[in-house]
SERO-4910 file (N, C-alpha, C, O; in steps of 0.05 Angstrom, whole numbers):
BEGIN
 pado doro    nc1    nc2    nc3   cac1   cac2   cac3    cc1    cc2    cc3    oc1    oc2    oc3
  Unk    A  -2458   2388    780  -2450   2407    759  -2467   2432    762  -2491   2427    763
  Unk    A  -2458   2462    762  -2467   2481    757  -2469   2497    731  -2454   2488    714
  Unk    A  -2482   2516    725  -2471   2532    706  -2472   2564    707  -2487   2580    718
  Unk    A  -2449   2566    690  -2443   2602    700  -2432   2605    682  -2428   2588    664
  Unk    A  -2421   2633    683  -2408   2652    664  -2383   2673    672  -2367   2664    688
  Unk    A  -2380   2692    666  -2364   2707    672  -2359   2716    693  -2380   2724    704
  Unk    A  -2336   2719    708  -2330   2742    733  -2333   2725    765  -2332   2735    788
  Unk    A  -2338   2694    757  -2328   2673    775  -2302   2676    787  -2282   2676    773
  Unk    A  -2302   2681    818  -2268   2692    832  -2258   2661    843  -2234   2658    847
  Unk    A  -2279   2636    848  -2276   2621    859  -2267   2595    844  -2272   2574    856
  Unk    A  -2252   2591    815  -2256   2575    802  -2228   2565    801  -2209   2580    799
  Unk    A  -2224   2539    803  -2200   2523    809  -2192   2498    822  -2209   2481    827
  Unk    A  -2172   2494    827  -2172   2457    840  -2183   2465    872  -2190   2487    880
  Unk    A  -2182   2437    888  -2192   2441    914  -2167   2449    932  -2145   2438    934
  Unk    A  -2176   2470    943  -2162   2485    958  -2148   2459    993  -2128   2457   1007
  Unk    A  -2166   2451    992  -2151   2419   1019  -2136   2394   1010  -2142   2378    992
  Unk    A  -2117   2393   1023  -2097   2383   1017  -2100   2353   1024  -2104   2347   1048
  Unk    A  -2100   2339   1009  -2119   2304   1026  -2084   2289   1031  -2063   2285   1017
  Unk    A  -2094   2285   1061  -2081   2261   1077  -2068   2246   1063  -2078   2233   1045
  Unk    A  -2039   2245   1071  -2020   2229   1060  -1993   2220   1075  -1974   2234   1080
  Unk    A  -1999   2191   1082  -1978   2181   1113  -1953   2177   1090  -1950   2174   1066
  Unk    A  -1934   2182   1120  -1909   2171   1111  -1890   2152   1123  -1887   2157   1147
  Unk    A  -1876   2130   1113  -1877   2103   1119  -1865   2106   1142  -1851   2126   1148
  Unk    A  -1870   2084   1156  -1873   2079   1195  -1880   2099   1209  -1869   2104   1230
  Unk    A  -1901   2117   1198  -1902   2140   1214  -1932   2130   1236  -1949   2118   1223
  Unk    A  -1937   2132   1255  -1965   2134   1270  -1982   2148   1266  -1970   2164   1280
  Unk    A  -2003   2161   1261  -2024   2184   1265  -2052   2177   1276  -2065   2158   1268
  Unk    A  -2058   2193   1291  -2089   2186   1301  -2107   2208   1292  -2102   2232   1294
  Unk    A  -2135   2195   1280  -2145   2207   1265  -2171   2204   1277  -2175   2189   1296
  Unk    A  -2201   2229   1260  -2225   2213   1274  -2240   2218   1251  -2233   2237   1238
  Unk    A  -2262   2201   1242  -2275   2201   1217  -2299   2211   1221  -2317   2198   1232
  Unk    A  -2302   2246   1208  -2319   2266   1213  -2336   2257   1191  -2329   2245   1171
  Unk    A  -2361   2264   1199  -2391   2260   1185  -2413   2271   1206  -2411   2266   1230
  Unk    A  -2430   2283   1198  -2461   2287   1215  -2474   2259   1208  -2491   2256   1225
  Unk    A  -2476   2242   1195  -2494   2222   1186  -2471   2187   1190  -2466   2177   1168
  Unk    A  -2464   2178   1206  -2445   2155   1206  -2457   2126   1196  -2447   2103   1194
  Unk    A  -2485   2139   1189  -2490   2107   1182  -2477   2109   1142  -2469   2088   1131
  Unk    A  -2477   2136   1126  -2457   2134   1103  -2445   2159   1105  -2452   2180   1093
  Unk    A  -2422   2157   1123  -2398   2170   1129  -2385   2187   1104  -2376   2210   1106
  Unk    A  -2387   2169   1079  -2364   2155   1060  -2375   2162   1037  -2397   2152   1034
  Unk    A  -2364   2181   1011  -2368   2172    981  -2339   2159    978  -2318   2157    990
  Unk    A  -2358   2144    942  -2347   2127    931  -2346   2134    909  -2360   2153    901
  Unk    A  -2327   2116    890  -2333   2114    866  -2315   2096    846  -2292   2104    845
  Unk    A  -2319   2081    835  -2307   2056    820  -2287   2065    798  -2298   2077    779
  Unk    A  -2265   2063    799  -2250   2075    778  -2231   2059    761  -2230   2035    765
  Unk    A  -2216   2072    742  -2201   2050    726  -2174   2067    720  -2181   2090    715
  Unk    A  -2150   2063    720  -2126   2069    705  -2109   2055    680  -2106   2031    681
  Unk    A  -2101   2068    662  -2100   2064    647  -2072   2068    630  -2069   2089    618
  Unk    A  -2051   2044    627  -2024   2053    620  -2017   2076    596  -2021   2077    572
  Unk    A  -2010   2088    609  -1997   2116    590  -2012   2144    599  -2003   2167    598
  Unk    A  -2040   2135    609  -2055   2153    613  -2045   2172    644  -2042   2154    662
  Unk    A  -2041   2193    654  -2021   2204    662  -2041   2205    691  -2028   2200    712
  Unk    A  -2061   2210    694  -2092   2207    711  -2102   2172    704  -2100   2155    687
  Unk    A  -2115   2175    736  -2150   2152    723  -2165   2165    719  -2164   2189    719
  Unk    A  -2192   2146    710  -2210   2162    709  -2237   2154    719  -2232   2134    732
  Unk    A  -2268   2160    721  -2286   2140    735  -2293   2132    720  -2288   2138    697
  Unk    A  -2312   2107    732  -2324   2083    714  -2349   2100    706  -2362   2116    719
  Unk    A  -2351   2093    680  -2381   2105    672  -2396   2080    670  -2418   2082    660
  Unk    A  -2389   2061    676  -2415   2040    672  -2436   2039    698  -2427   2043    721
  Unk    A  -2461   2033    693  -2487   2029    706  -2491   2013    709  -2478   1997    696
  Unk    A  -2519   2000    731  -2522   1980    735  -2527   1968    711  -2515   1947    710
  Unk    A  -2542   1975    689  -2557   1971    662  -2536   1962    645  -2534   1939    636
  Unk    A  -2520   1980    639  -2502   1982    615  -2462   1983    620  -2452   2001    634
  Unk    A  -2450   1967    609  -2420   1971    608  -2414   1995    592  -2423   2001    570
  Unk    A  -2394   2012    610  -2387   2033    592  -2367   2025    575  -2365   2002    583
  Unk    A  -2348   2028    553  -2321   2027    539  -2302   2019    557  -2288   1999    552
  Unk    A  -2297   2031    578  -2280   2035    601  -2277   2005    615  -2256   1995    624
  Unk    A  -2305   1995    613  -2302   1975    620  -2306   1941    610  -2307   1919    619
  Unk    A  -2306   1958    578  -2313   1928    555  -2287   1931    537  -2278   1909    531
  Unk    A  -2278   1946    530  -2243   1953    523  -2228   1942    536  -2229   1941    561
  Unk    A  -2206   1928    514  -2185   1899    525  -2158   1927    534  -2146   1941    517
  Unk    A  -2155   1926    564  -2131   1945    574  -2132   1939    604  -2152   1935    616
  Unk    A  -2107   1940    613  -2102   1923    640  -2121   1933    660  -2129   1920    680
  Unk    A  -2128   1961    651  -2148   1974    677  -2179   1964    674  -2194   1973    693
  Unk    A  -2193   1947    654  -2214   1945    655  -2230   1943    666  -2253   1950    661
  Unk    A  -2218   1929    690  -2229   1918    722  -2238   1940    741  -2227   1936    762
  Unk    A  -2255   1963    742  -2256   1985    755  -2249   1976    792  -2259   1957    803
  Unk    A  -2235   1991    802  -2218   1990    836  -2249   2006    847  -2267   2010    831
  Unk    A  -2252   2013    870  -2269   2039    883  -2246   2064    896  -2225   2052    903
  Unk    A  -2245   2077    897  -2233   2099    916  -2260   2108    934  -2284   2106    932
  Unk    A  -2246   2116    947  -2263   2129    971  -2259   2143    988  -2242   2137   1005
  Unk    A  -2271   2163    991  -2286   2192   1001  -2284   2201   1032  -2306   2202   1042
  Unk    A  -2260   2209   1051  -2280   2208   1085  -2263   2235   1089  -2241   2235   1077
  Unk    A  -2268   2253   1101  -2264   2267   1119  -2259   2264   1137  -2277   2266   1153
  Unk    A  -2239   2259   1146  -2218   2260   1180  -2205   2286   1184  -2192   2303   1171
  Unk    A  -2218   2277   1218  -2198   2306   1239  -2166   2286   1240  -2165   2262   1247
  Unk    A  -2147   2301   1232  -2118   2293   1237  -2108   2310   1264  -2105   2334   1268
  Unk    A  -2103   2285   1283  -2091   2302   1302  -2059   2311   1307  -2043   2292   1304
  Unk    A  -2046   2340   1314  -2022   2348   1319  -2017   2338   1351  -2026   2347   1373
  Unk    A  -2001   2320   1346  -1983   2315   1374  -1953   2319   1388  -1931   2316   1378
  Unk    A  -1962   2326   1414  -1924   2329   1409  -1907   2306   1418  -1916   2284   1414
  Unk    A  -1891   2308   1426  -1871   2288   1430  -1885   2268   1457  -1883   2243   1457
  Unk    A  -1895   2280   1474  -1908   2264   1495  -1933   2258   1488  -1949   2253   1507
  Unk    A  -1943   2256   1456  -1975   2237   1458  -1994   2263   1459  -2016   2259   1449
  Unk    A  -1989   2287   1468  -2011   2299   1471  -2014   2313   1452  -1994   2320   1439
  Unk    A  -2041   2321   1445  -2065   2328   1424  -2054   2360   1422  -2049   2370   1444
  Unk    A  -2052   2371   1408  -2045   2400   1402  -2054   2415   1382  -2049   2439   1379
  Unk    A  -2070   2397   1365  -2080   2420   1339  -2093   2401   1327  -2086   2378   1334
  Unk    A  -2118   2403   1305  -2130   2385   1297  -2134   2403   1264  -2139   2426   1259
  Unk    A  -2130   2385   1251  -2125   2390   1222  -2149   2375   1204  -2147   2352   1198
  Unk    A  -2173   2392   1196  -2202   2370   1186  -2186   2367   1149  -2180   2388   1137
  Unk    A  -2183   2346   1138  -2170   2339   1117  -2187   2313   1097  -2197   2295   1110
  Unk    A  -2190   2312   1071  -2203   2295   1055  -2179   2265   1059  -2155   2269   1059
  Unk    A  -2187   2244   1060  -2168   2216   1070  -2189   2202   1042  -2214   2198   1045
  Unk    A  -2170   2194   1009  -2184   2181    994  -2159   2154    993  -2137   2152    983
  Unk    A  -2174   2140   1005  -2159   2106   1000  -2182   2084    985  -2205   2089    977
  Unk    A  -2169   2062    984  -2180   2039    967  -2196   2024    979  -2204   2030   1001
  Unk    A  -2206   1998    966  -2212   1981    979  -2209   1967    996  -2227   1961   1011
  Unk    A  -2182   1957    997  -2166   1944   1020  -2176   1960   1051  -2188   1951   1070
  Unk    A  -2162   1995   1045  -2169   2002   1074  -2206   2011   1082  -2211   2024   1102
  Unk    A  -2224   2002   1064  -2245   2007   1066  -2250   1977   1082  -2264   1977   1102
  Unk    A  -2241   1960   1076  -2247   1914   1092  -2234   1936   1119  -2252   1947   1131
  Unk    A  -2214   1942   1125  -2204   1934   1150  -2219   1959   1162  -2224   1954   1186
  Unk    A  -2230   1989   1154  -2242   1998   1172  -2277   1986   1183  -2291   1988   1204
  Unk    A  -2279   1972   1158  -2305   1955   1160  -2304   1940   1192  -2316   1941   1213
  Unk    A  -2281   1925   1180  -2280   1905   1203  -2274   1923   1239  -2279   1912   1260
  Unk    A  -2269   1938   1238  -2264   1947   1263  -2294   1963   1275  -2301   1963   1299
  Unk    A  -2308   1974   1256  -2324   1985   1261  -2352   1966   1277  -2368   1979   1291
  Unk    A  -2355   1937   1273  -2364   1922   1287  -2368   1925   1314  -2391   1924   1323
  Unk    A  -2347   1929   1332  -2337   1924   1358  -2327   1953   1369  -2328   1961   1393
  Unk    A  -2317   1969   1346  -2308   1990   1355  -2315   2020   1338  -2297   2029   1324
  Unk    A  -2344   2036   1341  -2365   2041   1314  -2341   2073   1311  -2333   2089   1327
  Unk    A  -2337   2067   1278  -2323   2107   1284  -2332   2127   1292  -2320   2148   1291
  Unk    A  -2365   2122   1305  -2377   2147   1320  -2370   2162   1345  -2370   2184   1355
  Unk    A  -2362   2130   1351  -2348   2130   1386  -2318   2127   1391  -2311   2126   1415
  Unk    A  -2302   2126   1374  -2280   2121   1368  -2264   2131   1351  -2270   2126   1327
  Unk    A  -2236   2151   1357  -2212   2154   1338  -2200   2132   1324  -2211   2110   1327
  Unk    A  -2174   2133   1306  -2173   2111   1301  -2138   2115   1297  -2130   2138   1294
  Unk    A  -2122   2096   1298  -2095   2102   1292  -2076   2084   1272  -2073   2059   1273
  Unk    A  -2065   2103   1252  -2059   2089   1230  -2033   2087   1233  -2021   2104   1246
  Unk    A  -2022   2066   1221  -1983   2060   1224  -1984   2055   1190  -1998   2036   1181
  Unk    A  -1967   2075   1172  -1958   2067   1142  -1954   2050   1143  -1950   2046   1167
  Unk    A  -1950   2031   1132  -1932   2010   1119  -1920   2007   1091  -1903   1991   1085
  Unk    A  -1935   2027   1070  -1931   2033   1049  -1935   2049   1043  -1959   2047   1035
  Unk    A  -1920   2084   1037  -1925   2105   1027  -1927   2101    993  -1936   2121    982
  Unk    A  -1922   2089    983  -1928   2086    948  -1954   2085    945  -1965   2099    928
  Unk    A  -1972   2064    966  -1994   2055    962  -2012   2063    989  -2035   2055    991
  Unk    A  -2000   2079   1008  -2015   2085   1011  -2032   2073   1032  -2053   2081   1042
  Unk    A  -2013   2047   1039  -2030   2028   1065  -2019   2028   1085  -1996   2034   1090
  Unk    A  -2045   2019   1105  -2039   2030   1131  -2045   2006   1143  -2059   1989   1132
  Unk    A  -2033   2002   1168  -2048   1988   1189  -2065   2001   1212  -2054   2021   1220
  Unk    A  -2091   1993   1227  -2103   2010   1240  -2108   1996   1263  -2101   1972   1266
  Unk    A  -2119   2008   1278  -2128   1999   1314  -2141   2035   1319  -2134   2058   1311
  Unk    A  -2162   2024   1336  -2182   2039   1348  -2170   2054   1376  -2157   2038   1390
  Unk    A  -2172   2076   1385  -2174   2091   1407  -2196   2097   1424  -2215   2105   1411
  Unk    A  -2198   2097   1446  -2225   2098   1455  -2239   2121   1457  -2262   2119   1465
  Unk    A  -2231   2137   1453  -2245   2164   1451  -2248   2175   1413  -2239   2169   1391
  Unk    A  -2266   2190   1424  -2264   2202   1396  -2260   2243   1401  -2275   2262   1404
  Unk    A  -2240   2239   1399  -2238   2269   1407  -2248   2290   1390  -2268   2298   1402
  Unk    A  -2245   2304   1370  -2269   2313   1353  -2291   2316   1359  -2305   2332   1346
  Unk    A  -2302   2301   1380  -2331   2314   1383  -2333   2317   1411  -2354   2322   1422
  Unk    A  -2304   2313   1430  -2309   2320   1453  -2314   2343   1470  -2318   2344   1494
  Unk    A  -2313   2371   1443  -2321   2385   1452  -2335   2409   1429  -2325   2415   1408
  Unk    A  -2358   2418   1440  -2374   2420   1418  -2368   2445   1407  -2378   2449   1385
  Unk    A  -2350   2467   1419  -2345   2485   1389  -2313   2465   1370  -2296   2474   1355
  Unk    A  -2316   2450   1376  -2290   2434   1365  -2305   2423   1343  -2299   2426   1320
  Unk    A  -2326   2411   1353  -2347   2389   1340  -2356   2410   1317  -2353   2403   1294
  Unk    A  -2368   2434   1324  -2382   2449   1306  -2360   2462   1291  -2373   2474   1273
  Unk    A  -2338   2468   1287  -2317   2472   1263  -2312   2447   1247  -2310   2446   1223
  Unk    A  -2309   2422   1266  -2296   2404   1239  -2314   2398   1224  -2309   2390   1201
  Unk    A  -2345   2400   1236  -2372   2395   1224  -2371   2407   1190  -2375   2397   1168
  Unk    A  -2364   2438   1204  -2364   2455   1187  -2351   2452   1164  -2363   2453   1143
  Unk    A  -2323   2449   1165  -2297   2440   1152  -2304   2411   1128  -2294   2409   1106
  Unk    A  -2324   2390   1139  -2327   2365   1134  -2350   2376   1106  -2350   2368   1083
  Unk    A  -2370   2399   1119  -2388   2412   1089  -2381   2413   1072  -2385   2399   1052
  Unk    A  -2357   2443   1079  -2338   2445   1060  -2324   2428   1036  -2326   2435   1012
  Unk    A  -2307   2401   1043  -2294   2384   1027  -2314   2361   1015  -2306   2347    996
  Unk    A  -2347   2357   1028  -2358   2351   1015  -2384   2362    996  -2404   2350    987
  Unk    A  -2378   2383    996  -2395   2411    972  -2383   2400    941  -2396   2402    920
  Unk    A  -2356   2387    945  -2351   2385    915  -2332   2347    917  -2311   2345    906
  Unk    A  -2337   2335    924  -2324   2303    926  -2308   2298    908  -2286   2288    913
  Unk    A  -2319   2305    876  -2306   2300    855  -2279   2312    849  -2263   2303    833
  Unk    A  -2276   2339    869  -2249   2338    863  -2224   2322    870  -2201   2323    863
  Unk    A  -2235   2307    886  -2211   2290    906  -2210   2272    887  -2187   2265    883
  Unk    A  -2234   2254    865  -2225   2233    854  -2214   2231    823  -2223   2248    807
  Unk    A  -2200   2216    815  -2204   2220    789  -2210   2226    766  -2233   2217    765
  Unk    A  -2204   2238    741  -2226   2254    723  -2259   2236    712  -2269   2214    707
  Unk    A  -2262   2258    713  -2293   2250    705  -2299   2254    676  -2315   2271    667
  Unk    A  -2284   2237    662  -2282   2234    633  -2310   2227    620  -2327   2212    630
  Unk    A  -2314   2244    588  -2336   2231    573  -2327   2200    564  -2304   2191    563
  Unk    A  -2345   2190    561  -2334   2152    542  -2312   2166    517  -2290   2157    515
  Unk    A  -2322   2192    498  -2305   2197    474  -2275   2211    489  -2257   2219    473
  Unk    A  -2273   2213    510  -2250   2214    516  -2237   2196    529  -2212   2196    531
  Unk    A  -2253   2180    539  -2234   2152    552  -2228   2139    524  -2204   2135    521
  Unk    A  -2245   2131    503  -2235   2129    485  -2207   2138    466  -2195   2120    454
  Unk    A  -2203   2152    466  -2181   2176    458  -2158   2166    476  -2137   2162    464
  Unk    A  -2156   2159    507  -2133   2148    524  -2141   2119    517  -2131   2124    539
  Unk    A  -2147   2097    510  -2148   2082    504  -2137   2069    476  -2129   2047    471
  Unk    A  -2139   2094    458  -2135   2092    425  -2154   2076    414  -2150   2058    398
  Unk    A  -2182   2084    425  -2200   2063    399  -2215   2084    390  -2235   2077    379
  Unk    A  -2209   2112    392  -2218   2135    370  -2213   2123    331  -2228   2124    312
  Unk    A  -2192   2115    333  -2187   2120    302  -2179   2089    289  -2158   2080    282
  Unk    A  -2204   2077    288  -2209   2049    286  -2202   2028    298  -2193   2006    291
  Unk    A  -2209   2041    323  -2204   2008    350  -2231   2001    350  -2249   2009    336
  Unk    A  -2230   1987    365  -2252   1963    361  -2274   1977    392  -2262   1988    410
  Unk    A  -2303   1975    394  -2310   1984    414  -2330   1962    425  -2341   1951    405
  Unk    A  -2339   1953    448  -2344   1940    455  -2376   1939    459  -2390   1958    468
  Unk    A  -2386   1914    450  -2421   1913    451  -2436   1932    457  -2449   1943    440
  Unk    A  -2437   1938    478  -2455   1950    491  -2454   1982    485  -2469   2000    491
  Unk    A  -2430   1979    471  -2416   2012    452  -2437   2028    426  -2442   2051    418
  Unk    A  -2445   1997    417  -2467   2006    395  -2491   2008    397  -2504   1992    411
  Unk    A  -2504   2027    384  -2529   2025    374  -2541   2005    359  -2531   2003    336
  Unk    A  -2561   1989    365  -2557   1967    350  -2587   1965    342  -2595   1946    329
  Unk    A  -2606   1989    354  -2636   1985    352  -2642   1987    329  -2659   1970    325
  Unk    A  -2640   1995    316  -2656   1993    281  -2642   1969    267  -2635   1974    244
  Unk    A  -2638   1947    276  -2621   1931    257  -2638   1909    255  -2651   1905    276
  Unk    A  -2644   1888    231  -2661   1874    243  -2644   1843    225  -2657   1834    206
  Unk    A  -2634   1839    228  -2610   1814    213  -2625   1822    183  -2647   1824    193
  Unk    A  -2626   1824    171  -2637   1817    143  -2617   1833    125  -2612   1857    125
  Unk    A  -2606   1812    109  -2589   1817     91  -2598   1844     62  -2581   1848     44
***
């Protein structure tokens, strides 16, 4: 969070358009970062029927937020997550023609299966190639390429570098709102005598005594 005032020219949603397959389609991708050992933000989130957005979990290691002690089907916070991929333009014969650096925010699911490939095949050294299988949701199936093109050549390497700063200078716009508790409250309806959950109260000055 910053703070400012007047005569801000730069103020608005994120200008990059995040990655989005469409069903049986192929694409080969490479997962940009200067640092690969955490490539990746995260963040634990919840949705909420009627509520038109999700929003993030505010609970801590310490304490449950509302979000997450409130009886509503989303209580269970999911993670989304954070990567920057070079998307490659190909043409009809396979070959590489334009490279497009883009925010890629998927779930848990495709976070296990890039896990698992990364074992044997690390995304430092390796593109990777996704087949939809579900544009609603968003899943993919993957397999590794042996190259990683993106960094095969270093003013290539030093734009998507650049590009990868860029979309992560601000993360939070890619994920869901970043609601106070009194407004997850409010999409929940326990503003105006719902019930709020333990860890909701203040409870330090109380000492049982009738």
């Amino acid at each position: 969070m910053e703070a400012f005032g007047a005569g801000r020219k730069d103020i608005g949603g994120s200008k990059f358009t995040k990655f989005q397959g469409d069903l049986n389609k192929t694409y080969r991708i490479g997962i940009v970062a200067h640092d690969f050992e955490s490539p990746f933000k995260g963040s634990p989130t919840h949705y909420a029927k009627g509520a038109k957005q999700g929003f993030m979990c505010k609970s801590t290691k310490d304490r449950q937020a509302v979000c997450c002690t409130a009886s509503y089907d989303g209580n269970n916070p999911k993670y989304k997550i954070l990567a920057v991929i070079a998307l490659y333009q190909q043409n009809s014969d396979g070959q590489i023609i334009g490279v497009d650096v883009m925010p890629w925010v998927f779930n848990e699911q495709m976070y296990k299966k890039l896990d698992a490939l990364n074992v044997d095949t690390p995304w430092s050294e390796w593109d990777l190639e996704l087949t939809c299988t579900d544009k609603g949701f968003q899943s993919f199936n993957v397999a590794p390429k042996k190259t990683s093109v993106w960094q095969a050549k270093d003013a290539l390497k030093k734009t998507c570098l650049e590009k990868h700063d860029q979309i992560m200078k601000n993360p939070k716009a890619f994920f869901p709102r970043d609601l106070s508790e009194s407004e997850i409250r409010d999409i929940l309806g326990l503003s105006a005598g719902g019930s709020a959950g333990a860890s909701d109260l203040d409870l330090s000055d109380l000492t049982g005594e009738n």
